[in-house]
KOLLOVEX-424326 format. One record per residue: residue in three letters; x, y, z of N, C-alpha, C, O in turn. Coordinates in steps of 0.2 Angstrom, whole numbers, plus 5000, padded with zeros to 4 digits. Example, Ala and Ser with C-alpha at 12.3 -4.5 7.8 and 13.67 -1.06 7.14 Angstrom:
2
ALA506649725039506249785039506649845039507149835042;SER506449895035506849955036506450005039506750065040;
This chain:
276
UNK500250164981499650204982499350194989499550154992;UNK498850244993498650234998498050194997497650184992;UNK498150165003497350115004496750155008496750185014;UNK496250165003495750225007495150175010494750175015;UNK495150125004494450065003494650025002494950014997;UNK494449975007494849905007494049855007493549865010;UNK494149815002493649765003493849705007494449705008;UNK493449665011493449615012492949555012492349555013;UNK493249515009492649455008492649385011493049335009;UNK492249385014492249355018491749275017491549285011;UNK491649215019491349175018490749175024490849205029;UNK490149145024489649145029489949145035489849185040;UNK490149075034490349035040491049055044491049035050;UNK491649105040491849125040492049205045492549225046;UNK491449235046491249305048491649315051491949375050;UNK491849275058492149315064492749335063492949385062;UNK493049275062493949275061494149335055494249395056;UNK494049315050494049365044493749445045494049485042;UNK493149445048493049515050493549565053493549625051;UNK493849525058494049555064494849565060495049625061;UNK495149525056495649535054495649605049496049645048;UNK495249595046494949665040494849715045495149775044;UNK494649705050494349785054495249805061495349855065;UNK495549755059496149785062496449825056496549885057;UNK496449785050496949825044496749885043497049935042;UNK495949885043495949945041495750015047495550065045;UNK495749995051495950025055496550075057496550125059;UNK496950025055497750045055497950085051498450125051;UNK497450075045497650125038497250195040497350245037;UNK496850195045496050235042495650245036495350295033;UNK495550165035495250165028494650115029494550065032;UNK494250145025493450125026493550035023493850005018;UNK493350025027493049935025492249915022491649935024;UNK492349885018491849885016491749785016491949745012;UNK491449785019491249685020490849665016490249695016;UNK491049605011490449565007490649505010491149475009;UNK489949485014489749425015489449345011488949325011;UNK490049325007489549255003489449205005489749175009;UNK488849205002488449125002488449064999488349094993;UNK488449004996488348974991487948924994487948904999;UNK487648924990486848874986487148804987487748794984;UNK486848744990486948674991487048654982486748684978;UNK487548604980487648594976487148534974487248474977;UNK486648544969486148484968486448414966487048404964;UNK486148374968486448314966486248294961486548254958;UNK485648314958485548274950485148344949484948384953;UNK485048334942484748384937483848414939483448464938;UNK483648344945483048364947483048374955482548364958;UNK483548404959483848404966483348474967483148484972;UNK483248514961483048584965482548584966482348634970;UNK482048534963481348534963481148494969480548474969;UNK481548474975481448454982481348494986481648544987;UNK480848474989480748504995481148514999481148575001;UNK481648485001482448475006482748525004482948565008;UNK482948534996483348564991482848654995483248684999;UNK482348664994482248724997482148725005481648765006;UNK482348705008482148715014483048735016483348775020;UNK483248695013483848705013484248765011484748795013;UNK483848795005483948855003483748915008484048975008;UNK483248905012483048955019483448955024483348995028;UNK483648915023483948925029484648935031485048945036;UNK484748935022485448955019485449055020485949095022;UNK484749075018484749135016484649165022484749225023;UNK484349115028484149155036484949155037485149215038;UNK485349125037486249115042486449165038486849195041;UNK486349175032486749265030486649305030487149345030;UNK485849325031485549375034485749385041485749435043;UNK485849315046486049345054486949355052487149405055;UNK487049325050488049355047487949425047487949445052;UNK487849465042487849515039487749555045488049605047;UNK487049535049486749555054487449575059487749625061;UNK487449525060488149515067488749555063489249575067;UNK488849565058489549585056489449685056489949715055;UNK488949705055488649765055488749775065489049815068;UNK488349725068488449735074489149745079489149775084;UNK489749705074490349675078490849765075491249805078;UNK490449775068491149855066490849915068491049965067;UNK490149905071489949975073490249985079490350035081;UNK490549945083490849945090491649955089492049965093;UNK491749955082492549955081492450035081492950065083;UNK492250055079492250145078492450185071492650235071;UNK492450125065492850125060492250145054491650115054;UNK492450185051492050165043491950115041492250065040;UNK491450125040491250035036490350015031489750035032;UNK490449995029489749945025489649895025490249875025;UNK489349845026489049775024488649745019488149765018;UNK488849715015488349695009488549615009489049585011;UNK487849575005488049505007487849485001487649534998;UNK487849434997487549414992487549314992487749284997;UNK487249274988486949224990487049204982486649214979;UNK487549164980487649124974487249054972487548994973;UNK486649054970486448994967486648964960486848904960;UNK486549004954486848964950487848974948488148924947;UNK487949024948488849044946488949064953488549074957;UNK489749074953490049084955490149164959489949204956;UNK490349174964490449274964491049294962491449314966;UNK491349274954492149294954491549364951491449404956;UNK491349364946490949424943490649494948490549554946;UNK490349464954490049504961490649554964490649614966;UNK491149494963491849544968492049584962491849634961;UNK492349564960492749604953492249664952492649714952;UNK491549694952491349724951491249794958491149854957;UNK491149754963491349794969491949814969492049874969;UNK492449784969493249794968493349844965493849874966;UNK492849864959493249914957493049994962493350044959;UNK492850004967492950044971493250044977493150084981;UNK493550004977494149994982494950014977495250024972;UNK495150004981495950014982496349954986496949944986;UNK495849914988496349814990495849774990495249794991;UNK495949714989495449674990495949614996496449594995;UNK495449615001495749555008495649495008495049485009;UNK496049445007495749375009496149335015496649305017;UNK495549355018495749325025496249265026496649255022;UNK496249255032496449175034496149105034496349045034;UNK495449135034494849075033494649065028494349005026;UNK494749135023494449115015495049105012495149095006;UNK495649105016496449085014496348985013496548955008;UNK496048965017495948895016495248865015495148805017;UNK494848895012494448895006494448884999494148934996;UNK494848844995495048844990494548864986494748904982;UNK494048854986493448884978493448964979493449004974;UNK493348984985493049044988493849094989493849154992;UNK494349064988495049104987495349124979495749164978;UNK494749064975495049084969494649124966494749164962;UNK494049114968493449174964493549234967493249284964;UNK493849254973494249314976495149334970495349394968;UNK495249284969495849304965495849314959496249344957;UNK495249294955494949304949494449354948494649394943;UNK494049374952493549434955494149514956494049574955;UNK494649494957495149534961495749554956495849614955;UNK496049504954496849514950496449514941496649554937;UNK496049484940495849484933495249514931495149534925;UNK494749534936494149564933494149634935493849674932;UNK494349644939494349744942495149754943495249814945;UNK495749714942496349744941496549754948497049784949;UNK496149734953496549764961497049734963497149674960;UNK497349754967497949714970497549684976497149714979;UNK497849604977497449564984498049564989498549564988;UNK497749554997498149554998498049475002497549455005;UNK498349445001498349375004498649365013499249355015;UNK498149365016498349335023498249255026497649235027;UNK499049225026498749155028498549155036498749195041;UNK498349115037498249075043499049095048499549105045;UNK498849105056499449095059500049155058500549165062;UNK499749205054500349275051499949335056499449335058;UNK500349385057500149445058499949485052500449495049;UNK499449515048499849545042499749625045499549635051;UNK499849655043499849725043500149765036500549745032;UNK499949825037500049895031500449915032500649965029;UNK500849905037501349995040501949915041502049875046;UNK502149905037502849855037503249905040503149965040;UNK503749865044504649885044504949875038505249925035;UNK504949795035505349775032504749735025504249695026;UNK505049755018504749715014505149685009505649705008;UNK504949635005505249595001504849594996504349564995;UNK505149634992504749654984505149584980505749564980;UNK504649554976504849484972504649524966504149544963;UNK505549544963505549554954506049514952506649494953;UNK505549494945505749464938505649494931505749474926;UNK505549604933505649614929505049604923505149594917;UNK504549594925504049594921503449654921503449694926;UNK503049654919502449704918502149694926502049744929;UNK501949624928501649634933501949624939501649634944;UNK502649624939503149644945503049734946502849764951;UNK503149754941503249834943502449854943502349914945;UNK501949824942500949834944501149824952500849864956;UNK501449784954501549774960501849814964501649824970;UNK502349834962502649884965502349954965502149954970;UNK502150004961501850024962501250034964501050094965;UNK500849964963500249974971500549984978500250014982;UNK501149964979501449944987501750004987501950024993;UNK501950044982502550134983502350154989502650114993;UNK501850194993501850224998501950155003502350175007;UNK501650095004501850055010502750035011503050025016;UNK502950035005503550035003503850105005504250095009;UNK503650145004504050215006504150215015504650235018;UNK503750205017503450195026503850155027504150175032;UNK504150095026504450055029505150075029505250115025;UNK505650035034506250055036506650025030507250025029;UNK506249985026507049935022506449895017505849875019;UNK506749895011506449875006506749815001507049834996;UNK506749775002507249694996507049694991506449664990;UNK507349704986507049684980507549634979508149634978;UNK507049584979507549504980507349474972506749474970;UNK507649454969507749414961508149324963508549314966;UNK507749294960508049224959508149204954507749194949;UNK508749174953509149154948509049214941508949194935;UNK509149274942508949344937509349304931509749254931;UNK509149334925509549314918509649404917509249444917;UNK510649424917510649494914510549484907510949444904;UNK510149514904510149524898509549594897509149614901;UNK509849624889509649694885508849704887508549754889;UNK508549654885507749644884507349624891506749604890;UNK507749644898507549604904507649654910507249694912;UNK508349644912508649644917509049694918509249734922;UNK509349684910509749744911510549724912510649664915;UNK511149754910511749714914511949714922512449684923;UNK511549744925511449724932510649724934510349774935;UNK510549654936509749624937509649664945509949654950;UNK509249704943509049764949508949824951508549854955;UNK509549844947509849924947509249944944508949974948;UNK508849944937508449994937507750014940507350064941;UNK507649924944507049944948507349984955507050044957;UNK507749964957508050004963508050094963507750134967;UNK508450094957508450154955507750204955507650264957;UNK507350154952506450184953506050194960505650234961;UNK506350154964505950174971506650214975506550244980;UNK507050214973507550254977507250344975507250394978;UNK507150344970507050434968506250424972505850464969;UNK505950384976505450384980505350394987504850394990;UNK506050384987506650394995506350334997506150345003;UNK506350274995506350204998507050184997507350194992;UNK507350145004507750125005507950045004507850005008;UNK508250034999508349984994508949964995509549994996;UNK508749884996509249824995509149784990508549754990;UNK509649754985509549724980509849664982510449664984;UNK509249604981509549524984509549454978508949434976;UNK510149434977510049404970510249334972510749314975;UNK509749294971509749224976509749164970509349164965;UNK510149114972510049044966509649034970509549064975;UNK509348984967508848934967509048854971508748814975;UNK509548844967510048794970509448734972509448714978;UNK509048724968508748644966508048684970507648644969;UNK507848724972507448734974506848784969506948814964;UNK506248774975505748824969505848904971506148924975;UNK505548944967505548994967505149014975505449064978;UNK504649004978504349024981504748984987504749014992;UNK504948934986505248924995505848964992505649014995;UNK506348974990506649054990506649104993506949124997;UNK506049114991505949174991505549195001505649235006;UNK505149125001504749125009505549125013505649165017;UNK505949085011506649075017507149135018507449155023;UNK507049175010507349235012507049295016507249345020;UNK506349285015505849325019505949325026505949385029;UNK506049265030506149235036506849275039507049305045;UNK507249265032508049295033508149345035508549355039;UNK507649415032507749475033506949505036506749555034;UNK506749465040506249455043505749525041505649585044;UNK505649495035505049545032504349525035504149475036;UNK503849595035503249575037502849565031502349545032;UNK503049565025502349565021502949535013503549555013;UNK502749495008503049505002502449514997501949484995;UNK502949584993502449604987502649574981503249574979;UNK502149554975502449504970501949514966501449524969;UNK501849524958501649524952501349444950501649394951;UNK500849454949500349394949500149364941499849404937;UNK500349294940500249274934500749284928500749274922;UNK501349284933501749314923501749284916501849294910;UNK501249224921501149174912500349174913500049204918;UNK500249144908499549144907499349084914499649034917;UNK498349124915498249094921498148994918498348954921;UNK497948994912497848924910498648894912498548864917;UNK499148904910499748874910500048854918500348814920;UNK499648934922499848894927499448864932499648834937;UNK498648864929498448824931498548754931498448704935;UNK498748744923498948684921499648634922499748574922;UNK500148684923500948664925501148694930501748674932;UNK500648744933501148764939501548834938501748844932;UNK501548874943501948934942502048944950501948914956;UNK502449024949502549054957502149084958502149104964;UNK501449104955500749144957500549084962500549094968;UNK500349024957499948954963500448924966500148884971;UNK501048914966501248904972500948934978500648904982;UNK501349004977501249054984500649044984500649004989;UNK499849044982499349034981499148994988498749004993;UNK499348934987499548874992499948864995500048814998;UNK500348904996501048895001501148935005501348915010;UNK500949015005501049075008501049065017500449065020;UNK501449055019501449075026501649165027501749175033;UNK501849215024501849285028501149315021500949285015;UNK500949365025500549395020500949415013501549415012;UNK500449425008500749425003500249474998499649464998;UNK500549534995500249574992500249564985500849574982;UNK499849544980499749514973499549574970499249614973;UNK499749594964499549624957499549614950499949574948;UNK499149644947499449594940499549664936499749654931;
């Protein structure tokens, strides 16, 4: 699909770096950016922390530094020349996975910076807000990467599951734009209920009558994990962006044992386009 509304959510402290990266993508695309600025509330130290005087002084001064963010980030995209909004909001007692998720669903991406890429709390209530509560696809930009929309080269990660192919069809039209497309499998199992008797051919088959230009890449493992795989073949065929389906197990299991959602989660060094 096209990207028309891209959200970006940025953290307070955060603003410069992550705006500027949102206000390149969507520029790029010609798509309105819309910026949510969060804040979070000092985390009390006992049951009677809020009833201090510090605890609210602390709280003003939290709410003046968002209100000048917000301020400054209205200031920084009216000079960009681009469509745009700002909106901020200020978490005291929960979290904003329920804030985003709800915004999200007027968008068509949700961006996580490089700064809120290393913000663990404020990266997951983005991927929960994002991937689980409005169904958007995120796009993940780590630190140190170029990301961009208009790839050359992409590396579609299929296992043939429901949320591989949510993925690929949020990515069709950036996939269609690019020169070469990988649909890379690791360690595939051919079978009736899966895969098929060759692991590939029918997703291939499905972005080829989209006139995407498909390469089908079936990679061991050979003692390794799925995501250094998959990042090493990325580098191989020097893709700009990898798109991949998010969660194939439940999020508890992988939060509790691991998977290639939280991996890549934690490991991503090229941008990385998630759906579920």
């Amino acid at each position: 699909m096209s990207f028309k509304t891209i959200l970006a959510v940025v953290g307070v402290s955060q603003t410069d770096r992550d705006l500027k990266v949102a206000a390149d993508i969507s520029d790029q695309v010609s798509a309105h950016l819309s910026a949510f600025i969060v804040g979070f509330a000092p985390q009390p130290t006992s049951r009677y922390a809020t009833l201090a005087p510090a605890w609210f002084e602390q709280r003003e001064r939290n709410l003046q530094a968002l209100g000048e963010s917000a301020k400054t980030a209205r200031d920084q995209l009216s000079k960009r020349g681009i469509s745009f909004d700002v909106d901020s909001i200020y978490a005291e007692v929960a979290g904003v996975t329920y804030d985003i998720g709800e915004r999200a669903l007027y968008a068509d991406l949700i961006l996580l910076g490089p700064s809120a890429f290393q913000d663990a709390d404020l990266k997951q209530q983005i991927i929960d807000g994002g991937l689980f509560q409005s169904g958007r696809p995120v796009l993940l930009i780590p630190p140190a990467c170029t990301p961009t929309l208009k790839p050359k080269t992409v590396l579609l990660a299929w296992d043939s599951r429901a949320q591989s192919a949510h993925a690929a069809r949020e990515a069709l039209e950036l996939m269609a734009n690019a020169n070469s497309v990988h649909v890379t499998m690791v360690d595939p199992a051919a079978t009736l209920r899966t895969s098929g008797d060759e692991p590939g051919a029918d997703v291939a088959a499905y972005l080829a009558r989209h006139g995407i230009d498909v390469t089908v890449d079936t990679l061991p493992s050979a003692s390794r994990t799925v995501v250094e795989v998959l990042q090493r073949h990325a580098v191989d065929v020097a893709a700009d962006i990898i798109v991949m389906g998010a969660y194939g197990h439940s999020r508890l299991r992988e939060v509790v044992f691991g998977g290639v959602t939280r991996s890549m989660l934690d490991e991503a060094r090229l941008p990385v386009l998630m759906a579920r």
